[in-house]
C-alpha positions in Angstrom: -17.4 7.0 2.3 -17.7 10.0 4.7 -17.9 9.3 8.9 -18.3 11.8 11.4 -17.0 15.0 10.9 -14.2 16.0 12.9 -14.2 19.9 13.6 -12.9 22.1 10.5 -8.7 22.4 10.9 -9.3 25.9 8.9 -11.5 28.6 9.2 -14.6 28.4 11.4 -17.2 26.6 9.9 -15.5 25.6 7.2 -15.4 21.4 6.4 -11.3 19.9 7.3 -10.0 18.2 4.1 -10.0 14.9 2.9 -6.4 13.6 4.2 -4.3 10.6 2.9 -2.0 7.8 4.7 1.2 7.4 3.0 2.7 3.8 4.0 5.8 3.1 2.1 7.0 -0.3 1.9 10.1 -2.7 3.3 13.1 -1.3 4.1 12.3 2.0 2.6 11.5 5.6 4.2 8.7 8.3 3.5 10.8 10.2 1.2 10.5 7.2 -1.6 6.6 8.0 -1.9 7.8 11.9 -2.2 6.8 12.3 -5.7 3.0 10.6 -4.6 2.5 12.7 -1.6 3.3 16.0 -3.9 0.4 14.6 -6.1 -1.7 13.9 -3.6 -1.2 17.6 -1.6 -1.6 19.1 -5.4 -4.9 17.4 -5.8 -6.2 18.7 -2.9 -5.7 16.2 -0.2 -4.0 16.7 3.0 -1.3 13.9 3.7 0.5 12.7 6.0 3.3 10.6 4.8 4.3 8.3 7.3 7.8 6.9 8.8 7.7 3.8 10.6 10.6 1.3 11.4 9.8 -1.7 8.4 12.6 -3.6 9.5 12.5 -3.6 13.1 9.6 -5.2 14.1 6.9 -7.7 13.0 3.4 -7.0 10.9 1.4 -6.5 14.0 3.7 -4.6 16.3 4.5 -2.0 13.6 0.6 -1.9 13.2 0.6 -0.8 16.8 3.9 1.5 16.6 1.4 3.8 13.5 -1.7 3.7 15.0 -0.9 6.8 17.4 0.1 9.1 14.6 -2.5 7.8 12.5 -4.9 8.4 15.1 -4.0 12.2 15.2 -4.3 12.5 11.5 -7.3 10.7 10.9 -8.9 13.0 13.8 -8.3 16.4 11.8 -9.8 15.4 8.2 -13.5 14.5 7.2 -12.7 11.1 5.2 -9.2 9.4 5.5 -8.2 7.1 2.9 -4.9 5.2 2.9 -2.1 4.7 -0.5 0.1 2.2 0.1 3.5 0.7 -1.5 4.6 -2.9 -1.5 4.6 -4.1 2.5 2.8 -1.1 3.8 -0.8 -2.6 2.1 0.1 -5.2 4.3 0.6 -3.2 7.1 -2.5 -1.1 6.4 -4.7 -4.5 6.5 -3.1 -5.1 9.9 -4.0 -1.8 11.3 -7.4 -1.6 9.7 -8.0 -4.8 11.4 -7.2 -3.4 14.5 -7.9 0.5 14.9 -10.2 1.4 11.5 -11.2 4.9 11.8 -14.6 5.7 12.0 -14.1 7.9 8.8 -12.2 5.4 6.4 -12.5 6.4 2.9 -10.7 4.2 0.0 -7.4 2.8 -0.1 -5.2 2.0 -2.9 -2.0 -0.3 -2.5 0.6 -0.6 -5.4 2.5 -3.7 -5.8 1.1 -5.4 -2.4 2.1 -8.6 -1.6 -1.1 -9.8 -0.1 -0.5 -13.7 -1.4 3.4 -13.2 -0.2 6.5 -13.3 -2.5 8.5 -16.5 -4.0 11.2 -14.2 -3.6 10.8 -14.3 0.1 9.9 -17.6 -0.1 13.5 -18.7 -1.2 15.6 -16.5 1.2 13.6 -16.0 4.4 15.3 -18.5 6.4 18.7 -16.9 4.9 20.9 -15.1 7.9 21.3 -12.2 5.6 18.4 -11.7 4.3 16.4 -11.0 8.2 19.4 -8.9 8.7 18.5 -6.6 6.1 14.3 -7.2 6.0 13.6 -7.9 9.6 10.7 -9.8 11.3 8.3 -8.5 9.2 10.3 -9.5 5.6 10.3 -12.8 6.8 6.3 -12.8 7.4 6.2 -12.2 3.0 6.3 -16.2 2.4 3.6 -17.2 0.2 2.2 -19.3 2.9 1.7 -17.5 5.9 1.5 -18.8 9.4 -2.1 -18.6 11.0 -1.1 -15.5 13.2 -0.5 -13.3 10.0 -3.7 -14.5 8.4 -5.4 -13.3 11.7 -3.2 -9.9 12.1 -4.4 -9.3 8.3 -7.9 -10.2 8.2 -10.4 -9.4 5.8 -10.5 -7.0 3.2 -14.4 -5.6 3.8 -13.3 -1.3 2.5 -12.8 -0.2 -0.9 -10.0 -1.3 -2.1 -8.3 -0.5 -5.7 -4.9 -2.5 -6.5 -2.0 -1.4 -8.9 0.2 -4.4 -10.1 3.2 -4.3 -12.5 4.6 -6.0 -15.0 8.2 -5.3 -15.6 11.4 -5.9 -14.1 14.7 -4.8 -13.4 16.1 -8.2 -12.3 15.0 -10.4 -14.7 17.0 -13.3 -14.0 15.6 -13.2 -10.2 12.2 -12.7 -12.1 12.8 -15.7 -14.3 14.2 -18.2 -11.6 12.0 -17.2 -8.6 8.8 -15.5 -10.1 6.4 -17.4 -12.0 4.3 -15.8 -14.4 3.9 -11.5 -14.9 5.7 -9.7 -12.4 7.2 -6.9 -11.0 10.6 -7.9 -9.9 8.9 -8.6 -6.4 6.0 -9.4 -6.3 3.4 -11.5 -9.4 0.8 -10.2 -10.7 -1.4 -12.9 -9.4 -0.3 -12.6 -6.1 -1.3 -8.8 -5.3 -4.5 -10.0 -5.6 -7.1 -10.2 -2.7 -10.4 -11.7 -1.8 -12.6 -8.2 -1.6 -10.9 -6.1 -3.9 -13.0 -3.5 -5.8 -10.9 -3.5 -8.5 -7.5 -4.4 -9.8 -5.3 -3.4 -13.0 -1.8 -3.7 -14.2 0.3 -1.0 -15.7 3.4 -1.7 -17.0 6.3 -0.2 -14.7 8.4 -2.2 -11.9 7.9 -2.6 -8.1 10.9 0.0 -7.3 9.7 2.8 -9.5 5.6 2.1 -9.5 4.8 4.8 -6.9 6.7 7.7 -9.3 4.9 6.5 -12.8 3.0 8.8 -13.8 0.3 6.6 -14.8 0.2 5.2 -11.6 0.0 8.4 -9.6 -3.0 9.2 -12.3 -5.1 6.1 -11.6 -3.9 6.1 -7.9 -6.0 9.6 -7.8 -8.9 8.3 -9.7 -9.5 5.6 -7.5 -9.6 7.9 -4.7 -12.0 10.2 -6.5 -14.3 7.3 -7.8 -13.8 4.1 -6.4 -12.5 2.5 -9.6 -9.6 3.0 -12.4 -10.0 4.1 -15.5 -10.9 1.5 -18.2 -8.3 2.7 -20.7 -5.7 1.6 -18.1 -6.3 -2.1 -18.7 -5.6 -1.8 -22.1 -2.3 0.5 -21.3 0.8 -0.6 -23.1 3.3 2.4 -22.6 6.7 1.4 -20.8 7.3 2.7 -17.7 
């Protein structure tokens, strides 16, 4: 969905792009959604791919440490929509909850935790584990505290979600996990209240945002508002 138009960033006259929000997820840095952004620029989107500090700060001061650059961005195309990876569709919710452009367009989040993480369950109070994920790993607990239900909010924009289904720790899967995962993150629990649509493809939360399949239906949604239906009956490894 199209807001005001900014004026063009190109010739005179001419309408700016439609741009994209990269957030990349915990403990992670812009260059691991690399291969995404490349798609994204290829298919005609401008993008910005986004650094933030995941482990240094909580949910909604990390919310408050992007909104300035994502500001600028959103300022310079015609629609902005938002692709996420693990934490950063949580991140996104907290900012959107915040600071929503006037010109949001459709986001996409691959592998979110939105119902938190058994994983994080089981080692947030661990001295090791906040050393490496921070305040805001410790906020992925399947039952949040009410401040992180408020700092999230609802989800009211269009909002596709990519799950997976595989795993390259399959004894943490088996012991900690219940049901299909990802390694990270259930199936079940990337879902969200609001969601226009949901699939799962069969690749793992670390290598999800290079799948090729992934990258194809992360572009459709943006196109259409909806994934294709083939991929719900995709059985292809990753």
């Amino acid at each position: 969905m199209d807001g005001p138009e900014p004026p063009a960033s190109g010739t005179a006259g001419d309408p700016a792009p439609e741009g994209v929000l990269l957030l990349h997820g915990l403990a992670r840095r812009a260059a691991s959604l690399a291969r995404l952004e490349r798609a994204v620029r290829a298919a005609g989107f401008a993008a910005l791919n986004l650094d933030y500090p995941s482990r240094k700060a909580d949910l909604a001061d990390l919310a408050g440490i992007i909104g300035p650059p994502v500001a600028a961005f959103a300022a310079r195309v015609r629609t902005l929509h938002v692709v996420t990876h693990s934490m950063g569709g949580l991140l996104a919710r907290a900012w959107l909850r915040e600071d929503r452009p006037a010109n949001l367009g459709r986001v996409v989040m691959l592998g979110p935790p939105n119902g938190g993480s058994e994983v994080a369950d089981r080692l947030h109070t661990l001295r090791a584990y906040r050393r490496v994920f921070g305040p805001a790993g410790a906020q992925l607990t399947t039952k949040p505290d009410e401040s992180l239900r408020n700092c999230l909010g609802p989800v009211d924009f269009p909002l596709g979600i990519i799950a997976g289904d595989r795993t390259l720790y399959p004894l943490e899967s088996w012991l900690m996990l219940p049901g299909p995962d990802d390694g990270r993150v259930t199936v079940a629990r990337t879902r969200v209240a609001g969601m226009a649509d949901h699939i799962t493809l069969p690749t793992s939360h670390g290598l999800m945002m290079r799948n090729p399949s992934v990258i194809a239906e992360t572009l459709r949604f943006l196109r259409t508002g909806g994934f294709s239906p083939s991929a719900r009956g995709d059985t292809r490894r990753a």
